[in-house]
Each structure stands twice: as structure tokens, then as C-alpha cells.
Legacy VTK file of the C-alpha trace (Angstrom):
# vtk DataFile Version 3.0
C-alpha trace
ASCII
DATASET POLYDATA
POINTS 168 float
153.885 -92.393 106.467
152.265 -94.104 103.909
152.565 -95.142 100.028
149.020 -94.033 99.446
149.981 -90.427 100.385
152.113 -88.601 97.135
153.018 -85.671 99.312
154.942 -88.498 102.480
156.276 -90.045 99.432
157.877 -87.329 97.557
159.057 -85.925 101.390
161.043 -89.138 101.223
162.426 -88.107 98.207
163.311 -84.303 98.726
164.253 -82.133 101.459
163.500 -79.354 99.828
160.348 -77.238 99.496
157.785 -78.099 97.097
154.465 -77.820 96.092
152.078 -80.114 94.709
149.427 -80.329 92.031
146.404 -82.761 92.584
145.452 -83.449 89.240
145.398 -86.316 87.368
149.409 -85.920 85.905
150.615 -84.981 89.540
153.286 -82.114 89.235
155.452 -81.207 91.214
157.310 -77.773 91.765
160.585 -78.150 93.755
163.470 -75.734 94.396
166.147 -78.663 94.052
166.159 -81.231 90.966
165.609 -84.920 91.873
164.649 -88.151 89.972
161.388 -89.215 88.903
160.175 -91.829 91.183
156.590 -93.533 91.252
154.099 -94.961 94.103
151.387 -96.922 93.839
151.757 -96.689 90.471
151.495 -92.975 89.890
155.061 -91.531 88.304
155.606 -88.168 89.964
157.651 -86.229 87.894
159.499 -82.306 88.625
158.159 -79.822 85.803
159.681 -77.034 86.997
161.117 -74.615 89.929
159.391 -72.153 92.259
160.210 -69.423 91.716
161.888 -67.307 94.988
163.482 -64.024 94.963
167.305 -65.566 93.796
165.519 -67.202 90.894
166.762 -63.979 88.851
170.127 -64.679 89.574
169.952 -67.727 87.888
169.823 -65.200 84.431
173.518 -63.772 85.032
174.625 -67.661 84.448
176.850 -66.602 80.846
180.388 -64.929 80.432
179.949 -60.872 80.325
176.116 -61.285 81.006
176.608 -57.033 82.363
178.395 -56.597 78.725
181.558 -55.321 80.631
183.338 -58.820 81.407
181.411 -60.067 84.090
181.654 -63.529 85.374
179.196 -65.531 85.128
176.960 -66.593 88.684
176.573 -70.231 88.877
173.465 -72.240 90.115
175.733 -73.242 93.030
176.313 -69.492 93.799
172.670 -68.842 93.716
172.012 -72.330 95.908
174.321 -70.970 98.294
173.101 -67.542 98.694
169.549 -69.812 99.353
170.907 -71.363 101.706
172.481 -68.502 103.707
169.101 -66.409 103.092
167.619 -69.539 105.115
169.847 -68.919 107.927
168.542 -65.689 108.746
166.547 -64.542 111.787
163.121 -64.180 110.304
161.925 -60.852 111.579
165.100 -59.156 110.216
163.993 -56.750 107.012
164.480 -58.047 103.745
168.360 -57.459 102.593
168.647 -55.218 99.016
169.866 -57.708 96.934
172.175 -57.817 93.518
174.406 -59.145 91.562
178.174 -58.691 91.679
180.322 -58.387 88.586
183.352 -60.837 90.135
180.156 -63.681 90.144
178.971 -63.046 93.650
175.475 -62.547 95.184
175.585 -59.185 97.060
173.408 -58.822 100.408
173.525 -55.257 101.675
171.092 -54.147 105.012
171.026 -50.231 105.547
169.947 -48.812 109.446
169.589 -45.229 110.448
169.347 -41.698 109.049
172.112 -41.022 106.173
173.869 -39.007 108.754
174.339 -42.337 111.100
174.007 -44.823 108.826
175.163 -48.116 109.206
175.842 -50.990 106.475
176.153 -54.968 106.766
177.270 -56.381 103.481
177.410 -59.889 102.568
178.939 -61.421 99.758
178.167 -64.979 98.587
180.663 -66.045 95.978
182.077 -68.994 93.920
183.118 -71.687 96.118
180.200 -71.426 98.299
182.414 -68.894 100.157
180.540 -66.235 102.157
182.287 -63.180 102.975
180.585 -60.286 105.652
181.422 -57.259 106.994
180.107 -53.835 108.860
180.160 -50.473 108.211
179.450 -48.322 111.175
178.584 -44.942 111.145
181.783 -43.375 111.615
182.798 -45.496 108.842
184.915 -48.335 110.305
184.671 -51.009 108.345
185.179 -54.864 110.724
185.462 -57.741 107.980
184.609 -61.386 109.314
186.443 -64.467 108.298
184.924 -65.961 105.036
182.942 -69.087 105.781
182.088 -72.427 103.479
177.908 -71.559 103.468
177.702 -75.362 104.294
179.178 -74.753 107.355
176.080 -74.854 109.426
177.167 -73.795 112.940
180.057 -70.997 111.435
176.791 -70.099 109.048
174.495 -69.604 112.690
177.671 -68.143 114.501
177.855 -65.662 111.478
174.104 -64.506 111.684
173.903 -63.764 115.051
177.729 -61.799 115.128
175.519 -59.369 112.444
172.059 -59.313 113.326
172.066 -59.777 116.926
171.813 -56.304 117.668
170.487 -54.738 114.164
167.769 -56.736 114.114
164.533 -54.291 112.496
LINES 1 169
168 0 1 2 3 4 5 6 7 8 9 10 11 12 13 14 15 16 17 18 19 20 21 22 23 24 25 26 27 28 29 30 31 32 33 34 35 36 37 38 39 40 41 42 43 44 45 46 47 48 49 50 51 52 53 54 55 56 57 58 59 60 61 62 63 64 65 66 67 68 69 70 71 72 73 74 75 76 77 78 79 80 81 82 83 84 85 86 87 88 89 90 91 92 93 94 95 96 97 98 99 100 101 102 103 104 105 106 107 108 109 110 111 112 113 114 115 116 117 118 119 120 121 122 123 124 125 126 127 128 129 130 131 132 133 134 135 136 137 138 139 140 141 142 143 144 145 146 147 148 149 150 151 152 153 154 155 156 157 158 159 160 161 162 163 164 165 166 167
């Protein structure tokens, strides 16, 4: 790794995805905030966020944003619904995603005909606290133990319990 290179630099500097700019000024786009730092005398500096699909959430960050009372959802909410969102087994479907009123993250996955459907809903809430459970098609419902998001093995554990065999 050397100095000369801005992108092994700023990979010192953040584990988090980025992207770079070439130009002249050298921006940088990261999901996570970090200092300015410089190399060989070029001062990188972060000019703003990419934008993913829980960069939305980050608008439901006031009191009663719903007009009804709701709490707000706080940029550690949305972090940790990133986070759990980067736990998943990639060729699962995109989960419908939305905000709660309580100041959670809701992620709800839908399989079969309306007659036999099934439901996995997952709750990421203040606290970094992720809550889960199924629906099956007789309507059972089997809640999991809430988990700390930063868990990292409970997190895995949790992924496979739900999507080992819904999978799509």
C-alpha cells in the first residue's frame, strides 16, 4: 500500500464504502463520516453521502415527522438497519421496506399466493435492537429473541433461522 495511491490511503482511513473523484479537489463520497486527512500533500476531504436505499429514512429524523406523534428515526437506527441489510444472503429478493411510527425501520418479505402466504418481518429499532418474526400461512406467528445488530454472529445466526429455507 502506498502514500502515492489516494484510494490505499483513504482505505486506511474508512471501512466503509466509498467512491472517489479524480479531479483536481479529490472528493470523496462515503456512507460513514470521518476526518479530513491529507497524503502527499493532497487534503482529501468527505463532501457528501451515497446515497443507498435507507438514505430516505434519514428524512423521518424530527418529532411527529407522520404529523400523528411519531418518533423520530435516528441516524443510528438507519446505520443499524445498514448494517443488518449487509447481513443478508445476497440472492434473497429485496425486503419492502418502511418506516415505523414507534422510530423503527420495518423489513417485511412476502412468499406465496395470498391464499398461502407467508410473512418475515423485521424490525430495527432504537437501541440498535433488532426484533424478527414469521408468519406462516396458517397464521402462526414464531417471534425470535431481539438481538443488539452489532452482534455479529447472533446477527448471522438470525439470517439464516429466516432465510434458510425462504430464500427466492
Amino acid at each position: 500500500m502506498s502514500d502515492h495511491d489516494p484510494i490505499a490511503a483513504l482505505q486506511r482511513y474508512s471501512s466503509s464504502p466509498f467512491a472517489y473523484s479524480s479531479s483536481e479537489t479529490r472528493h470523496i463520497w462515503t456512507r460513514r463520516p470521518f476526518a479530513p486527512f491529507s497524503t502527499n500533500g493532497i487534503a482529501f476531504y468527505v463532501i457528501s453521502r451515497i446515497p443507498d436505499s435507507f438514505s430516505e429514512f434519514e428524512s423521518y429524523g424530527l418529532p411527529n415527522w407522520d404529523g400523528e406523534g411519531a418518533e423520530p428515526i435516528t441516524r443510528d437506527t438507519v446505520d443499524a438497519a445498514r448494517r443488518f441489510n449487509s447481513f443478508l444472503p445476497r440472492e434473497l429478493r429485496p425486503a419492502d421496506t418502511a418506516p415505523g411510527a414507534d422510530g423503527t425501520i420495518g423489513f417485511e418479505w412476502r412468499e406465496g399466493p395470498p391464499e398461502r402466504r407467508k410473512f418475515i418481518i423485521v424490525e430495527i429499532g432504537p437501541g440498535n435492537i433488532v426484533r424478527a418474526r414469521k408468519v406462516a400461512a396458517n397464521g402462526t406467528k414464531s417471534r425470535l429473541a431481539p438481538i443488539d445488530v452489532m452482534d455479529s454472529e447472533r446477527l448471522r445466526n438470525l439470517t439464516s433461522m429466516l432465510f434458510d429455507a425462504t430464500a427466492a
